[in-house]
LODO-214968 format. One line per 5 residues: for each residue y, x, z of C-alpha. Coordinates in pm, whole numbers. Layout:
Y X Z  ...
END
This chain:
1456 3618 453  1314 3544 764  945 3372 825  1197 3132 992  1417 3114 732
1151 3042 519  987 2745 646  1367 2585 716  1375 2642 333  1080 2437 271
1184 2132 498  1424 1942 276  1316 1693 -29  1483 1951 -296  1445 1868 -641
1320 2273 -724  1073 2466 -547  1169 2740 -312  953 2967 -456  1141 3283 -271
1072 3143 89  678 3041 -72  666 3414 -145  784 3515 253  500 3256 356
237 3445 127  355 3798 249  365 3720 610  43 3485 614  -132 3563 974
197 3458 1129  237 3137 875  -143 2992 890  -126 2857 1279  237 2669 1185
130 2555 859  -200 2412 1028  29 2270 1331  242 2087 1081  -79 1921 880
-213 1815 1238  144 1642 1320  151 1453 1016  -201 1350 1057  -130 1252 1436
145 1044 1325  42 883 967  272 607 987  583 819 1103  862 807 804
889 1135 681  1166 1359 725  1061 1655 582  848 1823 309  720 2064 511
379 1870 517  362 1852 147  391 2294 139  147 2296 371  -128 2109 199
-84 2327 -92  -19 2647 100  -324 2627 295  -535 2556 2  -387 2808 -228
-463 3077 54  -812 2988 102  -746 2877 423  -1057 2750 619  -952 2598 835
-733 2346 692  -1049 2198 528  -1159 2006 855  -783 1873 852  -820 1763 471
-1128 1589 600  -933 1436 842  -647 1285 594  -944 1127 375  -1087 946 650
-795 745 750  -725 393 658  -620 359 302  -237 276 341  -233 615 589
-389 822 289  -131 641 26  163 748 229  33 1097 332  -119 1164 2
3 961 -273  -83 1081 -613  -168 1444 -425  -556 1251 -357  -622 1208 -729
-448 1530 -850  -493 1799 -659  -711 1711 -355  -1101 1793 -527  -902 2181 -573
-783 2201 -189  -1186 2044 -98  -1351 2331 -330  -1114 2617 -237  -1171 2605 154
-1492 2401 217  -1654 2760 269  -2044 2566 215  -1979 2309 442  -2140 2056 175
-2261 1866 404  -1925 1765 524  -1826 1625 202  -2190 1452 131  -2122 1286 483
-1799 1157 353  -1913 1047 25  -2170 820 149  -1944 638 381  -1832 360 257
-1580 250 499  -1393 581 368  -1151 514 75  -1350 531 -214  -1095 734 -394
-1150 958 -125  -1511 948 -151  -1484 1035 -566  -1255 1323 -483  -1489 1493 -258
-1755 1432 -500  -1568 1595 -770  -1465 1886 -535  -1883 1980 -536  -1927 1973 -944
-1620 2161 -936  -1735 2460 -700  -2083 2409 -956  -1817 2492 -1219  -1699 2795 -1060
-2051 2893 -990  -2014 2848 -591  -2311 2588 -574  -2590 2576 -765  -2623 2304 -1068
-2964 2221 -959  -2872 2113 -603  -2567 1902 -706  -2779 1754 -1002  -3053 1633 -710
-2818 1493 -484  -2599 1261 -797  -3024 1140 -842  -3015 1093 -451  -2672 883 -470
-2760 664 -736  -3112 584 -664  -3066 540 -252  -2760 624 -132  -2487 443 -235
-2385 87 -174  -2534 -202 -456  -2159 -264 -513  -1936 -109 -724  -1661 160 -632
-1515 413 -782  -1812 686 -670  -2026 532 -872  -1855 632 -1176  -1749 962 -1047
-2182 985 -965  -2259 846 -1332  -2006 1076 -1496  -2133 1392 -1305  -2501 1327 -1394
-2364 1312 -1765  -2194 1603 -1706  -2481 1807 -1574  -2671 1674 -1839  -2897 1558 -1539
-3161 1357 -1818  -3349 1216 -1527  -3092 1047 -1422  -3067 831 -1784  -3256 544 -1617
-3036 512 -1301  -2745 544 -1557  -2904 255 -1744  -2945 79 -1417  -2580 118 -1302
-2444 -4 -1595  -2663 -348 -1652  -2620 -401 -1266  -2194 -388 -1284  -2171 -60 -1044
-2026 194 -1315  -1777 23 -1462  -1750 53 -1847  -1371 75 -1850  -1376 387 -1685
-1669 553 -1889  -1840 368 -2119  -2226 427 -2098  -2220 536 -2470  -1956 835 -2351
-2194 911 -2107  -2532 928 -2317  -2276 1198 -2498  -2169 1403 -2216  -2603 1461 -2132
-2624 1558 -2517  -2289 1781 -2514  -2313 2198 -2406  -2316 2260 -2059  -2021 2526 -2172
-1819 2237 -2351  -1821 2024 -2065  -1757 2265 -1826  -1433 2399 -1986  -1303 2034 -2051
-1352 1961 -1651  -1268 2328 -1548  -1003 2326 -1248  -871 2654 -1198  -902 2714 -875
-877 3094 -910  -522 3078 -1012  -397 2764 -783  -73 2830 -721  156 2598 -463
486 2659 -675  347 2557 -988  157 2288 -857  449 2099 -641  674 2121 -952
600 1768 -1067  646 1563 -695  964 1770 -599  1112 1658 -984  1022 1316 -855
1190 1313 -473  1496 1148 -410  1691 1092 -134  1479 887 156  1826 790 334
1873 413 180  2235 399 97  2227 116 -170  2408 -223 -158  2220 -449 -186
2433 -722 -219  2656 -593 -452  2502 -674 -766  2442 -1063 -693  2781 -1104 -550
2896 -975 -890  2665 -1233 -1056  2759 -1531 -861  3154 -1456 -885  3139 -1448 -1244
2932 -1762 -1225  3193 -1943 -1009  3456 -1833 -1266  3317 -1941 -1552  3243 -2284 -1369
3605 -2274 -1183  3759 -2257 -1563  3552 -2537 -1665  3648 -2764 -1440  3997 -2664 -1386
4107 -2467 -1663  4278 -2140 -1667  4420 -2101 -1320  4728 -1935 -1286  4770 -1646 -1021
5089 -1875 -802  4867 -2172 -858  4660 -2368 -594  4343 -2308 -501  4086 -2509 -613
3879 -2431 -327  4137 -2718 -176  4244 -2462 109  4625 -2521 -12  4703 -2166 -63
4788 -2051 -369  4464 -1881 -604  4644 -1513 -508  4617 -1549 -120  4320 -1695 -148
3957 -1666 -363  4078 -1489 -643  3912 -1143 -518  3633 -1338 -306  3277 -1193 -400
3042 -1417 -170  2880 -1664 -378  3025 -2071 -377  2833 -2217 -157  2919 -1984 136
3291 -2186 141  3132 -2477 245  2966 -2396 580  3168 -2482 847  3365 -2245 1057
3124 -2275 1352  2863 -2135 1160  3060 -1850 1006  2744 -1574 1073  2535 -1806 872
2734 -1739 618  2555 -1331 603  2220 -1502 605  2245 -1744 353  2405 -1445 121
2067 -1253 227  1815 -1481 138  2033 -1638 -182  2049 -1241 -286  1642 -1248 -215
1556 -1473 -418  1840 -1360 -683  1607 -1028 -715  1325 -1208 -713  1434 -1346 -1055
1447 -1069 -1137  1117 -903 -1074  1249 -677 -786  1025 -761 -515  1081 -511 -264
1427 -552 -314  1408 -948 -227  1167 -845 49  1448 -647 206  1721 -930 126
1522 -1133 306  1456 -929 604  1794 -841 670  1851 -1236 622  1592 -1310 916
1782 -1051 1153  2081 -1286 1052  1888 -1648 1137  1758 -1467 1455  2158 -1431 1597
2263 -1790 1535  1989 -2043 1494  1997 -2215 1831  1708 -2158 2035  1643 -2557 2066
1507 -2578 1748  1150 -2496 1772  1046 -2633 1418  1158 -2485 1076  1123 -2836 901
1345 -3012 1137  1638 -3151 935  1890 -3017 1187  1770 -2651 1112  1805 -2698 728
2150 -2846 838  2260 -2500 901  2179 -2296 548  2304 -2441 225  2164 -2132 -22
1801 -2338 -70  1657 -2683 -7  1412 -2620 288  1459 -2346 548  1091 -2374 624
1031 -2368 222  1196 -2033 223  957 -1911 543  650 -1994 335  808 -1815 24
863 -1549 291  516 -1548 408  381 -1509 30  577 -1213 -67  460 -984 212
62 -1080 134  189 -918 -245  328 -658 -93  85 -549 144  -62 -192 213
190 -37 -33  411 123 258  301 153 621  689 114 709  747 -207 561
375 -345 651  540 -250 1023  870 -431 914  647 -780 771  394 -772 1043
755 -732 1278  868 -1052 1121  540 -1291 1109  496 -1223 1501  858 -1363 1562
846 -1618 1328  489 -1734 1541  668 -1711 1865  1020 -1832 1757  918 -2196 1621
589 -2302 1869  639 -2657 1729  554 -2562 1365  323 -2700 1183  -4 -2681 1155
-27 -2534 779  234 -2257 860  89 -2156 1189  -237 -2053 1016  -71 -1898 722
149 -1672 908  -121 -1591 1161  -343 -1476 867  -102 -1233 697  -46 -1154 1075
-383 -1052 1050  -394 -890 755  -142 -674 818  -286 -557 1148  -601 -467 935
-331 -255 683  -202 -99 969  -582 -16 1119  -529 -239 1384  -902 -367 1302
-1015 -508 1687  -672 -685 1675  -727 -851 1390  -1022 -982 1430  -955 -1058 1770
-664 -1317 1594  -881 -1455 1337  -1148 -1561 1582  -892 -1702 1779  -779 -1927 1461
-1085 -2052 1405  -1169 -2118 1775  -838 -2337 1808  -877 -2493 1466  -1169 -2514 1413
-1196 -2847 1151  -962 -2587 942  -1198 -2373 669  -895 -2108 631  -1037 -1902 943
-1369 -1890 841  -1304 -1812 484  -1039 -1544 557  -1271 -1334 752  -1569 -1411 570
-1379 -1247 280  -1250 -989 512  -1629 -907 621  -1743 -907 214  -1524 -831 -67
-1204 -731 40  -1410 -480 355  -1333 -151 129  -969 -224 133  -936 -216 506
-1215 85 550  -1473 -158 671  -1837 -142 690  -1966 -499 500  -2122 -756 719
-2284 -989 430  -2479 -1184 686  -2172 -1227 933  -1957 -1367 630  -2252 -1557 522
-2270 -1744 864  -1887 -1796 869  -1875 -1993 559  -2204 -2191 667  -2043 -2265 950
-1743 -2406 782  -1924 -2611 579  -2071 -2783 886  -1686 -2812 1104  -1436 -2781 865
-1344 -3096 654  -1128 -2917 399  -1358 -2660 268  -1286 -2817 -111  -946 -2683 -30
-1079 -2373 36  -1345 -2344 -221  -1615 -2260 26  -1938 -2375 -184  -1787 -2162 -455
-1743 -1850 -213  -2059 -1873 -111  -2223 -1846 -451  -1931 -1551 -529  -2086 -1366 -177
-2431 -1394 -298  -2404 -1235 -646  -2147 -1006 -488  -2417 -913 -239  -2676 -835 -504
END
């Protein structure tokens, strides 16, 4: 097999590892490294490309498995992108395997890591796996226990955040760990002060881990990074790929619901209907020639023939919220955004305003057209930052709904232009965003929602979109709709306040 040959093998989503082509990769390494390293910087050029091949995936593990040096700058790379980017470029790899690719090729560039760890507009996942990666090189005797023991006492007492994330129980546990006993009254501290969070070590597990053997600990942590091996490791995600090309119907399933339904309600009202007899649709043809093998759900026969594409759209969003029942969410998400592609087509462009009666005229699958926009609108803030593709897809859909109806109201405008937002911020689309939500509250400015949204955005929700906090900033905006706005009870903004302020300490 060709080095060629080889990496061709490793492009497809296979259910078993190629381990014959790994081994041509291994053997032929000086030739391998640039291409492996030109594939990592691809997929971190393009993080919110769909992926069409698991190339990337070998790569990461390659690179780390063969010590390879220069692929740590490009790991550092990956953790510092928004979180949604890391999600889709990393997924469980961050948690799993990512402190073993850190350790095996930082070649002491500590200060790298310590850089990144003290960030805190980096994902703090990110952040906890680099801080594992240096007790983890302590482990395998690369670093000395002293220095990593100094710098947890460093974290704790001065340089991480007075909030809590996820490094501060990675620090806590660590010190434990060590059995760093200094560090039992910043442990103390962390614990009455809510930053180490109890559910994911209590504070009596950790008073164990300083009284425990430094050899007990040390095997029960142990990674071995001596005998990291990219087969063995990619054994559980390629068990768990499946076919990326979306071939499923969606509609099948709640056509099949709603014909039985019509059945069972035809029969009641009419009996058992006989194959040569009419139909009691009241077309005149006999049940045979005419809905007897008709899977589109009753209401669809009663739009008129002038509005026969409507027909697809009101099947879309009935078949939305059909798997919302359900508890399928992305699956109603993609109902209904197939449904919208539909309303797009045929809802003439004089309507300008989703609550006009004339615009519900034309669906008959729900009461209120601009009911089902709202419902719309709701779903995508649950879904959010779960998949850069369909964040593209919702953030796609809240634009046109913005420009396609300029006579909405009021309510709707400001809720759609906040998940607009929101989803720019996903997307790391940050000047954008808040380019959007200062417009919001410059052109309503009686309205608390803009104010409160950033103010949040600014404060307690910052580490979701990789922001720096700006306590004072959200401070002001709330302040300031307490003095314009005149629904702030609607928007709770006494109560936010107080929330910001013990947040803030």
């Amino acid at each position: 097999m060709t080095l060629e040959q080889a990496f061709d093998k490793l492009k497809p989503f296979e259910p078993e590892v190629p381990d014959e082509a790994l081994d041509v990769i291994r053997n032929n390494w000086l030739a391998a490294e640039p291409l492996l390293l030109a594939e990592l910087d691809r997929r971190i050029n393009q993080p919110l490309e769909k992926e069409r091949t698991a190339l990337f995936h070998y790569a990461l593990y390659l690179c780390a498995e063969m010590r390879c040096e220069a692929a740590f700058e490009r790991y550092i790379r990956i953790l510092r992108l928004p979180n949604v980017q890391i999600d889709i470029l990393l997924g469980d790899i961050l948690t799993q395997d990512m402190l073993v690719m850190l350790s095996r090729t930082c070649a002491g560039r500590i200060d790298t890591l310590k850089k990144l760890i003290e960030d805190e507009t980096v994902y703090e996942y990110s952040r906890s796996e680099s801080l594992l990666a240096l007790q983890n090189m302590v482990i395998r005797g690369e670093i000395a226990r002293e220095e990593i023991a100094h710098y947890c006492l460093e974290l704790m007492s001065q340089r991480l955040e007075r909030r809590h994330s996820y490094v501060w129980d990675v620090a806590v546990s660590i010190a434990g760990e060590l059995r760093v006993q200094e560090a039992l009254p910043l442990i103390q501290m962390a614990y009455q002060q809510e930053l180490a969070n109890p559910e994911a070590q209590s504070y009596e597990e950790v008073i164990g881990d300083l009284n425990s053997s430094a050899e007990e600990i040390a095997e029960s942590r142990r990674r071995d990074t001596e005998d990291f091996n990219t087969g063995r490791e990619m054994v559980w995600f390629v068990k768990n790929w499946k076919n990326f090309a979306e071939d499923e119907d969606l509609l099948s399933e709640p056509r099949a619901v709603w014909t039985q339904r019509a059945t069972e309600k035809t029969r009641a009202t009419f009996g058992k209907i006989g194959r040569n007899d009419p139909c009691p649709c009241g077309s005149g043809k006999k049940y045979k020639k005419c809905c007897i093998d008709k899977l589109i759900p009753s209401f669809v026969t009663s739009v008129s023939n002038e509005t026969d594409l409507l027909n697809l759209a009101d099947e879309w969003i009935a078949a939305g919220y059909y798997y919302l029942d359900q508890e399928w969410s992305h699956k109603a998400r993609l109902c209904w955004y197939r449904g919208w592609q539909e309303v797009r087509v045929v809802l003439p462009d004089s309507i300008q305003d989703p609550a006009e009666k004339k615009c519900n005229d034309f669906f008959n699958g729900f009461d209120f057209f601009s009911n089902w926009l709202q419902e719309y609108q709701e779903l995508i803030e649950q879904l959010m930052q779960g998949d850069p593709d369909v964040d593209r897809d919702n953030l796609q859909f809240c634009r046109q709904v913005l420009e396609r109806f300029p006579a909405m109201d009021t309510v709707l405008v400001n809720n759609f232009t906040e998940t607009t937002a929101l989803l720019l911020l996903a997307l790391g689309q940050k000047d954008e965003a808040f380019a959007l939500l200062e417009q919001m509250i410059k052109q309503h400015p009686h309205s608390a929602q803009g104010y409160a949204v950033l103010a949040t955005v600014l404060s307690l929700d910052a580490a979701d979109f990789n922001l720096k906090p700006d306590v004072n900033r959200a401070r002001q905006l709330l302040q300031q709709a307490q003095e314009q706005a005149t629904d702030c009870d609607d928007w709770s903004i006494d109560l936010r306040l107080k929330d910001l302020n013990e947040w803030e300490r």
